[in-house]
C-alpha positions, 0 to 999 in steps of 0.5 A, spaced: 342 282 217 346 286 221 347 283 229 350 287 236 352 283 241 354 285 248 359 280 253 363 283 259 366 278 260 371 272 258 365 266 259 361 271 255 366 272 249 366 264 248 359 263 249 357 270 244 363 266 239 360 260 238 353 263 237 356 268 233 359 261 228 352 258 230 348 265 226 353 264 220 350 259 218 343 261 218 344 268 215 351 267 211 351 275 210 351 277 217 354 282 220 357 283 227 359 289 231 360 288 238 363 288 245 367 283 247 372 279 246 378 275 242 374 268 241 369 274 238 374 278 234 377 271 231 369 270 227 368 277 223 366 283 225 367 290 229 369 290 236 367 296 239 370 295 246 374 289 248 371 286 255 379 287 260 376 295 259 370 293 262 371 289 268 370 292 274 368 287 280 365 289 287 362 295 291 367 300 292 371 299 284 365 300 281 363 305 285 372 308 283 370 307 275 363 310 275 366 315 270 369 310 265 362 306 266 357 312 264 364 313 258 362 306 256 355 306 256 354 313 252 359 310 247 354 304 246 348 307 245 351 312 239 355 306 236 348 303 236 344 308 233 349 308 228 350 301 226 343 301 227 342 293 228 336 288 226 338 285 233 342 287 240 343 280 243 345 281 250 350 276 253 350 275 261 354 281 264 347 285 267 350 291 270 351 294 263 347 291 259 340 293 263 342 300 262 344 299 254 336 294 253 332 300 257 335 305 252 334 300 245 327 298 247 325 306 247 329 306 241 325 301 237 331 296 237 329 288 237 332 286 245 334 280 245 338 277 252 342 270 252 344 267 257 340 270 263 343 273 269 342 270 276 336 274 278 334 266 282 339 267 286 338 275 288 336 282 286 330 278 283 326 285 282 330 285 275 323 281 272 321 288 272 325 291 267 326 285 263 319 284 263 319 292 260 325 292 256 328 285 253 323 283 246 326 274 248 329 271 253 335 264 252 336 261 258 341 255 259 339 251 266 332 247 266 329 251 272 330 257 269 324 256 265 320 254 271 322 261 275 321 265 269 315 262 266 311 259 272 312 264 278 313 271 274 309 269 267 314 271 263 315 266 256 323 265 255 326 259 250 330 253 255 336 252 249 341 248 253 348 249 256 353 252 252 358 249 256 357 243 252 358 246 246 364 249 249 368 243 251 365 238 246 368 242 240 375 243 244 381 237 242 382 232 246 388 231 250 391 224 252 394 224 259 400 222 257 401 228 252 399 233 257 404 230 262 410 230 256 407 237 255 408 240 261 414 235 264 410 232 269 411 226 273 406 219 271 401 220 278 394 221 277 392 228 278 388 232 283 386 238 280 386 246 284 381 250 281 381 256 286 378 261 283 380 267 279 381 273 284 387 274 288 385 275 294 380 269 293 385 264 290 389 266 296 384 263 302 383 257 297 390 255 296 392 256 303 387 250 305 388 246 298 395 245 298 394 242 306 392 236 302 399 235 298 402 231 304 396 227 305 396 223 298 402 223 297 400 218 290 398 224 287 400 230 284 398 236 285 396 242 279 393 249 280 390 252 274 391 259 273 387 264 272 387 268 266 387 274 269 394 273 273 400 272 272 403 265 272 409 269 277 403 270 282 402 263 284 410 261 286 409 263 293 405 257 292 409 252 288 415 251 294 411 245 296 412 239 293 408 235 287 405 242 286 405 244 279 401 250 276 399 251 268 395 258 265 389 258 260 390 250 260 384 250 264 379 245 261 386 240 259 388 239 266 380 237 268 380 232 262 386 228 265 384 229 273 382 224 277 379 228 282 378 236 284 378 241 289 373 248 286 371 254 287 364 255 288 363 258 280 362 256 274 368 252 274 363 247 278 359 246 272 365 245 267 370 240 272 363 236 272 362 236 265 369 233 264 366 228 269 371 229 275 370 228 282 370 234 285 369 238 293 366 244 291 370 250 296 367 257 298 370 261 304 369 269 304 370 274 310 366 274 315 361 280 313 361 278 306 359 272 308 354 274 312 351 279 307 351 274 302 347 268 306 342 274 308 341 276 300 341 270 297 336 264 298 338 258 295 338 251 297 346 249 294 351 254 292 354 249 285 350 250 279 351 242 280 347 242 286 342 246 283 341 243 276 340 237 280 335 239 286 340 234 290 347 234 294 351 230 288 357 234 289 360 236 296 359 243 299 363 246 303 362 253 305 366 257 310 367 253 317 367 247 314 372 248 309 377 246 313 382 241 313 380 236 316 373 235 312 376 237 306 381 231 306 375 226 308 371 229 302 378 228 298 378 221 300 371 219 298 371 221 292 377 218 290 374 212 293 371 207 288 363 207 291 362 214 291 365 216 285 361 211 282 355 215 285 358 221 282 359 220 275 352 216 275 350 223 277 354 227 273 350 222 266 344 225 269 346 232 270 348 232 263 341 230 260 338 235 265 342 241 260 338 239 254 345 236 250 350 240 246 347 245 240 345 251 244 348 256 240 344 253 234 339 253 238 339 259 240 341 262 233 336 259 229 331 262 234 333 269 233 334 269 226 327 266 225 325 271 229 328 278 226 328 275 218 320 276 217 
């Protein structure tokens, strides 16, 4: 079978790979052309575009690149019609991809969307156009199937969280080769997560790093962001016992004690790994604003929300400062309610269903298109 998959970004290229390795071992003779990434390109296949040509993030550079955006999308639909693929499968990145389905679906090309974008948490009115353009839909979080089943009577396949297949095939580290690895002292570790944009990574920091001098029987370690240099976080490092690493985000989280997130999936990942954790967000005023007017939800942490419960701390905007970022530090580093925690945490992992969702997934899809 021939198979077209499209991920616009780094989390897409992993998750769309393993699906990848998951659909060889279904159908043996498959044959991948795609949009997306590195991981993609190490399974087989074409790679049409690579995602770092896609990635255009917020209002005004979207708005900037809109010529190279229709560019993308044009090229896409005639690398499709050419290829003439038994399935497309679309990972996440909804922008481009919705324009891509409506196309496929009038064109008689099998849709299929895994990995469902966040329409629970805004611009909800997307229902319509999947209702219209996507032939199944894979969702990777438990209430999702209730949103799509129950309030919008759209049928869609829970197949669990691919995270769990991520970190599960990952190799293990042990504290003391990461230490050895990276000629760290022997503290216990207090991981940083601030985020992967320059400007968010900044406002993070700048309040993270108020807790160095408070737990002083701790280093602390900054994972850097792919997307940056690791020359951008020096003006960060002047502080004693901070450290930083690039692309050895998963390492750091394996051998912390605790961390301090941006709000993201990075929330989800560092619970995985059964970290403690204090989930951060802080963004201007007007954004912040806006974003409270437009997105209804109860918790900001996919953590929160796969739970229904406050199993990790939130701190959003005013209360992301100093002095409760500390209290929430040392509670978690407190025997009682890191206890609580990881007790959650054993929870939450049953909640995502286990590892297998690529072969889930993949067995769903092959099962589907071979008749």
């Amino acid at each position: 079978m021939k198979y077209y998959l499209i991920a616009g970004e780094a989390s897409g290229d992993l998750h769309a790979a393993n699906l990848m390795k998951a659909l060889l071992k279904q159908d043996a003779k498959a044959e991948f052309r795609f949009w997306g990434g590195d991981l993609m390109q190490a399974v087989g296949g074409k790679l049409v575009k690579h995602y770092r040509d896609l990635a255009f993030m917020g209002f005004i550079e979207v708005v900037a690149n809109l010529k190279t955006i229709f560019k993308n999308i044009k090229i896409c639909k005639a690398d499709i019609s050419t290829f003439q693929p038994d399935v497309i499968i679309f990972v996440d990145y909804p922008g481009f991809n919705f324009r891509i389905a409506k196309w496929a679906k009038k064109q008689g090309f099998k849709t299929h969307y895994y990995i469902s974008p966040q329409i629970w948490a805004w611009k909800e009115n997307r229902i319509k156009a999947i209702k219209r353009d996507i032939d199944a839909m894979y969702v990777i979080l438990p209430f999702e199937k209730e949103f799509y089943e129950q309030k919008h009577k759209f049928p869609v396949h829970f197949v669990g969280h691919p995270l769990l297949d991520a970190i599960e095939q990952r190799p293990s580290i042990s504290h003391q080769a990461f230490i050895a690895e990276h000629n760290f002292n022997d503290l216990p570790i207090i991981a940083l997560l601030p985020g992967s944009r320059q400007q968010e990574i900044s406002k993070m920091l700048k309040t993270m790093l108020e807790m160095v001098p408070h737990f002083p029987d701790y280093q602390f370690v900054i994972a850097g962001a792919p997307s940056q240099d690791l020359a951008y976080y020096e003006q960060f490092l002047a502080k004693n016992r901070v450290s930083v690493i690039n692309n050895k985000t998963y390492d750091l989280l394996e051998v912390s004690t605790a961390a301090l997130v941006t709000s993201g999936t990075a929330t989800l990942e560092t619970a995985l790994f059964n970290i403690p954790e204090v989930v951060c967000y802080k963004g201007s005023y007007i954004s912040y604003q806006i974003a409270k007017r437009i997105i209804k939800l109860n918790y900001i942490s996919l953590v929160n929300l796969i739970m229904d419960k406050p199993v990790v701390r939130e701190l959003i905007q005013n209360d992301f400062n100093p002095r409760k970022l500390r209290e929430e530090l040392n509670l978690i580093l407190q025997s009682t309610k890191r206890k609580q925690v990881l007790e959650d945490y054993q929870q939450l992992r049953k909640k995502l269903g286990g590892p297998g969702a690529s072969e889930r997934t993949a067995k769903l899809i092959y099962n589907s298109i071979k008749v």
